[in-house]
C-alpha positions as CSV (number, residue, x, y, z in Angstrom):
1,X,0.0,0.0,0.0
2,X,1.2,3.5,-1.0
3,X,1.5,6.8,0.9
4,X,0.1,9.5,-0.9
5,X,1.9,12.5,0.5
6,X,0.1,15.3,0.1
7,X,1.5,18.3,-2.3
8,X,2.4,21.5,-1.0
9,X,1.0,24.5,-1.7
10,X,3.9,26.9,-3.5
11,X,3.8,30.3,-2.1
12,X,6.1,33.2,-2.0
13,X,7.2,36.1,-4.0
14,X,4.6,37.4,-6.6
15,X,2.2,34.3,-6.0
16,X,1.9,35.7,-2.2
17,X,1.5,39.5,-3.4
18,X,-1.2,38.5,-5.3
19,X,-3.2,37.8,-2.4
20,X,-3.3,41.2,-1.4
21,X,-6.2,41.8,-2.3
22,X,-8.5,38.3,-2.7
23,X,-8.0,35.9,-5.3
24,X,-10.8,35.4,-8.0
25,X,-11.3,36.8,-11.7
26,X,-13.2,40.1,-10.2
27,X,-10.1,40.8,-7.7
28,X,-7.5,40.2,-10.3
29,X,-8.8,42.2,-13.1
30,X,-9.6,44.8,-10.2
31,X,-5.5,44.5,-9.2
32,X,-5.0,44.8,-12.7
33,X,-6.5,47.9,-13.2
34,X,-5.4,49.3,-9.8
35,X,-2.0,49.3,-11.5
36,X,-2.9,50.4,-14.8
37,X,-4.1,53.8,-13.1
38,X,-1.1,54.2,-10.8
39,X,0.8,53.6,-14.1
40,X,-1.5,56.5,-15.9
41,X,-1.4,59.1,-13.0
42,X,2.2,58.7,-12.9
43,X,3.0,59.1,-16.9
44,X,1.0,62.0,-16.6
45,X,2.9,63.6,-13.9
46,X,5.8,63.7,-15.8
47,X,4.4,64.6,-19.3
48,X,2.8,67.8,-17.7
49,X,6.0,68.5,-15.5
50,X,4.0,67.6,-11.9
51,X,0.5,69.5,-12.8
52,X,-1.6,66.2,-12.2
53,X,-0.9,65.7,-8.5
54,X,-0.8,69.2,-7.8
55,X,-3.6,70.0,-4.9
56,X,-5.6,72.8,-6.9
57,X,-5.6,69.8,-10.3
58,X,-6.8,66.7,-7.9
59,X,-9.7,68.8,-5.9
60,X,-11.0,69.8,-9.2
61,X,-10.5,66.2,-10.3
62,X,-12.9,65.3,-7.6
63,X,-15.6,68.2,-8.2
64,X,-15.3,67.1,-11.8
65,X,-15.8,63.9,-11.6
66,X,-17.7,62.9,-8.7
67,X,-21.2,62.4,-10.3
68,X,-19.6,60.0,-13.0
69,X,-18.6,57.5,-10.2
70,X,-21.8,57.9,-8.4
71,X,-23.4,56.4,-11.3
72,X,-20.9,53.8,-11.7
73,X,-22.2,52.8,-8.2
74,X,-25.1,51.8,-9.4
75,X,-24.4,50.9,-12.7
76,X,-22.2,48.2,-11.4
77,X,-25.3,46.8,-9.8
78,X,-27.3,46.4,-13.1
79,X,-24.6,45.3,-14.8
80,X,-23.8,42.2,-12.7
81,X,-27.8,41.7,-12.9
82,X,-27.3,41.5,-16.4
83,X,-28.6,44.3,-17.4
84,X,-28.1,47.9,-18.9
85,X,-29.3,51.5,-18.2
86,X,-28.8,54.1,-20.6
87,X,-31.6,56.6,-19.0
88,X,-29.1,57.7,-16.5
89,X,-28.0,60.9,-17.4
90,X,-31.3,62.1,-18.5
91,X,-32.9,61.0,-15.0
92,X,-30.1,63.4,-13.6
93,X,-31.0,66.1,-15.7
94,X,-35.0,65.6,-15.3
95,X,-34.6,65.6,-11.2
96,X,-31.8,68.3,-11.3
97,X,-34.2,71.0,-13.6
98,X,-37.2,69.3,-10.9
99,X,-35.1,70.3,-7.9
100,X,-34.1,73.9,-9.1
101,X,-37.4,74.7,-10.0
102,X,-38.6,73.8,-6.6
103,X,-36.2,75.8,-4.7
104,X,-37.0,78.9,-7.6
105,X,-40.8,78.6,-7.7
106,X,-41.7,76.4,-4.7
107,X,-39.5,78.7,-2.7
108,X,-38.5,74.5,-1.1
109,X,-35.4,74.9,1.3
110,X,-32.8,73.2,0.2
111,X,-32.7,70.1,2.2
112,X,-36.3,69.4,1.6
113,X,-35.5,70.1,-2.1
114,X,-32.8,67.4,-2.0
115,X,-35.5,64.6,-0.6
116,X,-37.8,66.0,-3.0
117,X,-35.0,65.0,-6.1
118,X,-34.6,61.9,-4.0
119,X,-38.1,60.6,-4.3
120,X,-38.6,61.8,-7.7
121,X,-35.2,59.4,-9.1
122,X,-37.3,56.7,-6.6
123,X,-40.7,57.1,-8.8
124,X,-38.4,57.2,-11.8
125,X,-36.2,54.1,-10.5
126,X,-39.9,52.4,-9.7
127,X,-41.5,53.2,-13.2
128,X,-39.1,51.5,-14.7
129,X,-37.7,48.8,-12.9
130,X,-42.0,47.5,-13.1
131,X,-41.4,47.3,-16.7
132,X,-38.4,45.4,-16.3
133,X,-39.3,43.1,-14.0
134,X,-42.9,42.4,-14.1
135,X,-43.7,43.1,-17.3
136,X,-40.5,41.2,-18.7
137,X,-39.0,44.0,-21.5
138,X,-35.8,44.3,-21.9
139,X,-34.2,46.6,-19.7
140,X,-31.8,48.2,-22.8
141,X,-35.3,48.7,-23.9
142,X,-37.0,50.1,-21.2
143,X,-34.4,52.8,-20.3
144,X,-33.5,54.1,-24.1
145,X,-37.4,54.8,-24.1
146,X,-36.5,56.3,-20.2
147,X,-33.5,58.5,-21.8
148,X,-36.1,60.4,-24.8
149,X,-38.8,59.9,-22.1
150,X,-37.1,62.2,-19.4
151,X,-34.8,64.3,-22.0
152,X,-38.0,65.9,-23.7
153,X,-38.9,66.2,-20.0
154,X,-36.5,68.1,-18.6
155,X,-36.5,70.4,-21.6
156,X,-40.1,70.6,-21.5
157,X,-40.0,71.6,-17.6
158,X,-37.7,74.0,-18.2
159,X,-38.6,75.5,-21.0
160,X,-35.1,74.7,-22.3
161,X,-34.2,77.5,-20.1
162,X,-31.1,77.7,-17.3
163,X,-32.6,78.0,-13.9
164,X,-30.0,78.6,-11.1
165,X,-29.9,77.0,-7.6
166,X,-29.5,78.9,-3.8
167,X,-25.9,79.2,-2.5
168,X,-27.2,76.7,0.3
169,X,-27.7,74.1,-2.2
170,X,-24.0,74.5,-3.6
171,X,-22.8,72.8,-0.8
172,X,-23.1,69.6,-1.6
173,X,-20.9,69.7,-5.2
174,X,-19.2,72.8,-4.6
175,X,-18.6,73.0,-1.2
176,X,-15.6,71.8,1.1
177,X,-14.7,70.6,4.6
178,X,-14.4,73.2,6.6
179,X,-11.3,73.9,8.6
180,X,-10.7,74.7,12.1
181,X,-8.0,74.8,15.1
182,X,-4.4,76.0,14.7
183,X,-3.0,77.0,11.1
184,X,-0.5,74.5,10.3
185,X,-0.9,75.4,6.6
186,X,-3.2,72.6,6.0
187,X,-6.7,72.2,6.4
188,X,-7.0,70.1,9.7
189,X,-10.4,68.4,8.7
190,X,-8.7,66.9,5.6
191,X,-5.8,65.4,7.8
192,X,-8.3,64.2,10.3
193,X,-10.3,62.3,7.5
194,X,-6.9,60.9,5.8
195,X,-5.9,59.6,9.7
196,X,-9.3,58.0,10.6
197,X,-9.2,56.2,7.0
198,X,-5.6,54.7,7.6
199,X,-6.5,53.9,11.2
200,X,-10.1,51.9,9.5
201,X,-7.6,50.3,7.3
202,X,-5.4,49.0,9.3
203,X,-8.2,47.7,12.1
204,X,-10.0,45.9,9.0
205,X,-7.1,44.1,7.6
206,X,-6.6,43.1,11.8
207,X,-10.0,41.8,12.3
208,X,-10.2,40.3,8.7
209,X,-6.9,38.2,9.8
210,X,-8.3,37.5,13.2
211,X,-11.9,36.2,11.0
212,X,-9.6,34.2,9.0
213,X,-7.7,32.3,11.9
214,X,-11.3,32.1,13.7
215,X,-13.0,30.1,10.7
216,X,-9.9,27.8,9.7
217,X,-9.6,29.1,6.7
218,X,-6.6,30.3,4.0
219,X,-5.2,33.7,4.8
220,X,-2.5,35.9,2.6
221,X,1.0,35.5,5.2
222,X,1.2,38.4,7.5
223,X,4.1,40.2,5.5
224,X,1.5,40.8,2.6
225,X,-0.9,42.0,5.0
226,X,1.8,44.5,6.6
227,X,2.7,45.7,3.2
228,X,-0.6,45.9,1.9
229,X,-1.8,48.2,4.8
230,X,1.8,50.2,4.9
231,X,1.2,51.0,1.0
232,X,-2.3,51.3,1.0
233,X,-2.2,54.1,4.3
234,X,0.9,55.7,2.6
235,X,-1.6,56.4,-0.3
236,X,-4.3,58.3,2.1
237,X,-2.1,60.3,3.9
238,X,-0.1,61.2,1.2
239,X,-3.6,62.4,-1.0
240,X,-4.7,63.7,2.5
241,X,-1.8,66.4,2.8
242,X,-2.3,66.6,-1.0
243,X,-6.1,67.7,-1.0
244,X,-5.3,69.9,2.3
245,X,-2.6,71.7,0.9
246,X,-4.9,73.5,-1.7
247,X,-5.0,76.9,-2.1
248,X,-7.0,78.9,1.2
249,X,-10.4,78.3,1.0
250,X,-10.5,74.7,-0.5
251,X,-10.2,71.3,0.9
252,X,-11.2,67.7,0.0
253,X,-14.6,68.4,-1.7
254,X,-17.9,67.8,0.2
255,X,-18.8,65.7,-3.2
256,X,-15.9,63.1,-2.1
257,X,-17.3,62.6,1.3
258,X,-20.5,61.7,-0.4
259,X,-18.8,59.4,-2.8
260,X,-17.0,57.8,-0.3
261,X,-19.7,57.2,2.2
262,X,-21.4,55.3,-1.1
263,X,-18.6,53.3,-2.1
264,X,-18.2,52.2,2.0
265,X,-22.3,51.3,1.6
266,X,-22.8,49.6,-1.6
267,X,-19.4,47.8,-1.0
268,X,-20.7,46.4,2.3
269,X,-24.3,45.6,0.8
270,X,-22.3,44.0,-2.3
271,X,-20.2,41.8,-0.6
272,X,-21.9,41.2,2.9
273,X,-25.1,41.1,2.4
274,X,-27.8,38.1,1.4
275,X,-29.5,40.5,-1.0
276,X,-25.8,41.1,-2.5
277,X,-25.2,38.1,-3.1
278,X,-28.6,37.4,-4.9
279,X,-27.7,40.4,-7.7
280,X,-24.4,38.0,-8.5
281,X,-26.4,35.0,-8.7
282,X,-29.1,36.5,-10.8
283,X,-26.4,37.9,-13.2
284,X,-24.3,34.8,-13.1
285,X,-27.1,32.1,-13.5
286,X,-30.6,33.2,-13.5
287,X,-32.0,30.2,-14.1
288,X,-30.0,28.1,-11.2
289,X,-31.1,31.0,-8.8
290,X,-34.4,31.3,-9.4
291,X,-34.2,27.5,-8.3
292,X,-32.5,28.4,-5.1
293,X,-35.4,30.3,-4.5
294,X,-33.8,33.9,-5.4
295,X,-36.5,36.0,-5.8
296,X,-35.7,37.1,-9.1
297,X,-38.1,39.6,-10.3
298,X,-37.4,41.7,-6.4
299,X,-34.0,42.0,-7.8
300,X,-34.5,43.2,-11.1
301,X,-36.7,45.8,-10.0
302,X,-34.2,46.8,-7.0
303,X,-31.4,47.4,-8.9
304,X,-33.4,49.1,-11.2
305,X,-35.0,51.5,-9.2
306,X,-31.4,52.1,-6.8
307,X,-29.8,53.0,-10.0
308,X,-32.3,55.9,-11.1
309,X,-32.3,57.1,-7.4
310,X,-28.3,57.3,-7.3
311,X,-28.7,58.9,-10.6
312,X,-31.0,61.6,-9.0
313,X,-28.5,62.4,-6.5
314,X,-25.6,62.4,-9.1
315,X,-27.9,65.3,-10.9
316,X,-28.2,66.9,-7.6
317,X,-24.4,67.3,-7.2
318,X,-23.6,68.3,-10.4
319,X,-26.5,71.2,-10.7
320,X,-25.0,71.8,-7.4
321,X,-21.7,72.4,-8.4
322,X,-22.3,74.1,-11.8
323,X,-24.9,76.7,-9.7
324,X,-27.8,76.0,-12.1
325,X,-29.3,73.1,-13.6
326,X,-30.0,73.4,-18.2
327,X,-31.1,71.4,-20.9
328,X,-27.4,70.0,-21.6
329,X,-26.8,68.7,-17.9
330,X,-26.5,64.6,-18.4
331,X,-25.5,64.5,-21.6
332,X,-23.4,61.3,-22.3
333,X,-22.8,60.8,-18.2
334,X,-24.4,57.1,-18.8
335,X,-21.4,56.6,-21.5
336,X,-19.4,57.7,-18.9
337,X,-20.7,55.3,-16.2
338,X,-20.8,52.2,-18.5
339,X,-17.2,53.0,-19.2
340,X,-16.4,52.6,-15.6
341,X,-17.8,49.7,-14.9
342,X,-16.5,47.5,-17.7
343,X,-12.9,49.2,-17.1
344,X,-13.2,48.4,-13.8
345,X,-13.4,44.5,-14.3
346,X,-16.9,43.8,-14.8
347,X,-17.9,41.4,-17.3
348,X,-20.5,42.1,-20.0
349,X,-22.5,38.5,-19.5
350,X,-23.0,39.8,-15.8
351,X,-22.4,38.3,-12.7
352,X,-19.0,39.7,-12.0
353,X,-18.4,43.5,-10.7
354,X,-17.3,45.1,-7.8
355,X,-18.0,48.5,-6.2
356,X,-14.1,49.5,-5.3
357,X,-13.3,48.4,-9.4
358,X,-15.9,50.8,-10.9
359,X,-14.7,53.5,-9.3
360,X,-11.3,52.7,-10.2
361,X,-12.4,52.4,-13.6
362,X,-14.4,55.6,-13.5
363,X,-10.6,56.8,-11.7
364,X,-9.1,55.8,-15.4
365,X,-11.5,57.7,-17.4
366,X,-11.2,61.1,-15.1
367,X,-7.0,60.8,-15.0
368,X,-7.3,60.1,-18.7
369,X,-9.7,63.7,-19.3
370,X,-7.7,65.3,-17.0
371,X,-4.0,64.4,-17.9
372,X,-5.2,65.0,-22.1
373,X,-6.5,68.2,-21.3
374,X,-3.2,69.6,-18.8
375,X,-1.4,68.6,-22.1
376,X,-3.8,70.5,-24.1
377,X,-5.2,67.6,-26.8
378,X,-8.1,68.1,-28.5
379,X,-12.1,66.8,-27.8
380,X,-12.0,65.0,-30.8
381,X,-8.9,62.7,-30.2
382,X,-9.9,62.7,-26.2
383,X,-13.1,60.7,-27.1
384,X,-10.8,58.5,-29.7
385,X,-8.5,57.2,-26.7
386,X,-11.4,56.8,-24.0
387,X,-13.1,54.9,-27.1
388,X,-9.9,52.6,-27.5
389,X,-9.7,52.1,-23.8
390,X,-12.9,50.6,-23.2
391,X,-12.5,48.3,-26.4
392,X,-9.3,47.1,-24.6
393,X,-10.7,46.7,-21.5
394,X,-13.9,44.8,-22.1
395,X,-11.1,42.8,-25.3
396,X,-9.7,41.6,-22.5
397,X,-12.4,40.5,-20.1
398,X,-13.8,38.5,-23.2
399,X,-10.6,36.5,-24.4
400,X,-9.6,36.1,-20.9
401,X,-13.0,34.1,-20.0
402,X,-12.7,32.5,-23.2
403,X,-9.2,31.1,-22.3
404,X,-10.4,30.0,-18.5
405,X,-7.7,32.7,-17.4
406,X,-8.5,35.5,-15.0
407,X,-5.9,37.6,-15.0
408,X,-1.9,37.9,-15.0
409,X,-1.5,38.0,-11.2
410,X,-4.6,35.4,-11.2
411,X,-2.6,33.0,-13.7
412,X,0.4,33.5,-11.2
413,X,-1.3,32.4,-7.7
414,X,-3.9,30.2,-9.5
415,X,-3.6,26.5,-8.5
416,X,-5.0,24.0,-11.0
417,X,-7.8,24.0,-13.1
418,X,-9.8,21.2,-11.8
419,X,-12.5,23.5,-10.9
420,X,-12.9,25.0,-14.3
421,X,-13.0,21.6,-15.9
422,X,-15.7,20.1,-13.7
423,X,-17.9,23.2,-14.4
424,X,-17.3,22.8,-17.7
425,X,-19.0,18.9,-17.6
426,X,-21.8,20.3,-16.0
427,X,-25.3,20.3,-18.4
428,X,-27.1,23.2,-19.1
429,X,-30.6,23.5,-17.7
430,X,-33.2,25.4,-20.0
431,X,-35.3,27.4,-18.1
432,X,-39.1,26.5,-18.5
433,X,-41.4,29.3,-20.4
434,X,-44.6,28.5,-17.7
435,X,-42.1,29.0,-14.6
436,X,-43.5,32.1,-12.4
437,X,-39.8,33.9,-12.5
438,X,-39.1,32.8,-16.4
439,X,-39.9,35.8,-18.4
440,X,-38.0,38.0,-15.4
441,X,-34.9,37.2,-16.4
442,X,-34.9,35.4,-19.8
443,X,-37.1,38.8,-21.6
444,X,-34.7,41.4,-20.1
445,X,-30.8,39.9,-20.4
């Protein structure tokens, strides 16, 4: 009788560091990309001669920029349903042209104009996530209908006329943290906010170890943890003396805060949550969901009716920022948002996507605006790179799945392929026409 001994698992060097952040093809395209922007921010610092990280260039970066990524939030979301939403931008513009007009006619304070804007992107969001769901058209459908439906609407509102907003309102995508105590030549709430980020960091990676040795299962070896919270905390307090060392006056924008208190939600209802988990199911295998007893149609006309309501508040911030809400606001912003996502790692069949890679996808798109225009190229030839880029990105994603690979670093720490092949063997069920959930799902993909 033979002793099978059993094989060791290879580790160190790069197959270790790519651990750092998960394994899986939605963590390795998102590493990928991760160092495809460091790559771009830093090529750009040294073809403008050190414009891009300068503090005045990265706060308008922000202010520019933060209403793309707030629709990249919840774009992600339909996307790993399966789905697409191209009424995005002209749900911003409807709300934003509502919300002005209320403050201007309605005399409506401002924060009660803000939950008005809210509830009319929820109506929106509920209009026509019903059609999607219940009704069983196509959601590409559904919201090109929604993006003439709410254009002629928000010119038809506004009489095609530019209707301004209270200073009160500005706040929210114009505004900045405010800065207090002694004058150390930076704005102390910035530094605050970099600190209590690097501090979160560091006590997550701690308790996600301690989870880890709790449960029995495989963690990264404590060096990559240490480095991966020494780089990562390095970044924010580096950005955070960055943003408050702005001209007087300016700080990290109030826009950011709100972006980043989105990213820490979806993230956490994304990856943590049953109902998170259900939106990567539906979008991975409808069919073998709906027989796990996902409620199919709930999620279809969730995600529908989150995106239209993050969409409304993405209108919000940018009529807040630009002082006044027109007929051109959300022109091209779902473009924009798509992009995003799909740099960002998410795969066009659905079921793969994170939060954190959309907005480091959405990160590409602004550094690659921002770094073309410090160097002074024109529109035309802007839109012809950001073209070429997403044909890359979503190139890749494509062959990659169609090789079984997930990604360079993924191909480095992967361990056999056992796994694939066995799914591979595995019949495909048809879904039944007369099941209660069919048309849900099989109408709007």
């Amino acid at each position: 009788m033979t002793t099978q001994i059993p094989e060791t698992k290879k580790s160190g060097g790069i197959r270790d560091l790519g651990k750092m952040f998960g394994s899986g093809q939605s963590t390795g395209r998102q590493f990928g990309i991760l160092g495809a922007l460091v790559v771009i921010i830093i090529l750009f610092e040294i073809l403008t001669g050190g414009k891009t990280l300068e503090p005045v260039n990265l706060i308008n970066l922000v202010n520019q920029n933060a209403y793309v990524l707030i629709l990249a939030i919840g774009m992600v979301m339909v996307i790993i349903a399966g789905h697409i939403d191209l009424s995005v931008g002209s749900v911003a513009a409807v709300v934003g042209i509502i919300v002005a007009k209320s403050m201007q006619d309605w005399h409506l304070p401002w924060p009660l104009a803000i939950i008005l804007g809210l509830l009319v992107g929820c109506a929106i969001g509920a209009w026509q996530g019903w059609w999607v769901a219940y009704v069983g058209v196509p959601a590409f459908i559904v919201t090109l209908a929604g993006m003439l439906i709410f254009r002629g609407l928000n010119q038809a509102i506004g009489n095609a006329n530019t209707i301004p907003v209270p200073d009160g309102f500005t706040y929210i995508g114009g505004g900045f943290l405010p800065d207090w105590g002694p004058d150390f030549g930076y704005n102390n709430s910035t530094l605050l906010l970099g600190l209590i980020i690097a501090v979160v960091i560091a006590v997550a990676e701690w308790r996600k170890r301690r989870t880890q040795t709790k449960m029995g299962s495989e963690k990264a070896p404590l060096w990559v943890s240490v480095f991966k919270v020494v780089v990562i905390d390095a970044v924010v307090i580096y950005a955070a003396f960055l943003f408050a060392g702005g001209r007087i006056g300016t700080s990290f924008p109030v826009s950011g805060v709100i972006l980043g208190i989105l990213v820490i939600l979806y993230s956490f209802i994304t990856r943590s949550t049953i109902f998170g988990r259900h939106i990567y199911a539906v979008g991975g295998n409808w069919h073998a969901a709906e027989l796990s007893g996902v409620k199919i149609k709930r999620i279809n006309f969730f995600v529908m009716m989150n995106m239209s309501v993050l969409a409304a508040l993405a209108g919000m911030v940018a009529v807040a920022r630009s002082i006044s809400s027109g007929p051109q606001d959300g022109l091209g912003w779902e473009l924009d948002a798509i992009a995003a996502v799909f740099i960002g790692g998410a795969a066009v069949s659905g079921g793969i996507g994170t939060v954190a890679g959309s907005i480091i996808g959405g990160l590409v798109i602004a550094v690659l605006n921002n770094g073309l225009q410090l160097l002074s190229v024109t529109s035309d030839r802007v839109q012809i790179i950001k073209g070429l880029v997403l044909l890359v990105a979503v190139g890749i994603d494509v062959y990659s799945k169609r090789r079984g690979g997930a990604s360079l670093i993924g191909r480095f720490s992967r361990k056999d392929k056992s796994a694939d092949a066995a799914g591979a063997d595995q019949p495909t069920v048809e879904p039944s026409a007369d099941e209660p959930e069919a048309t849900s799902r099989s109408l709007s993909s």
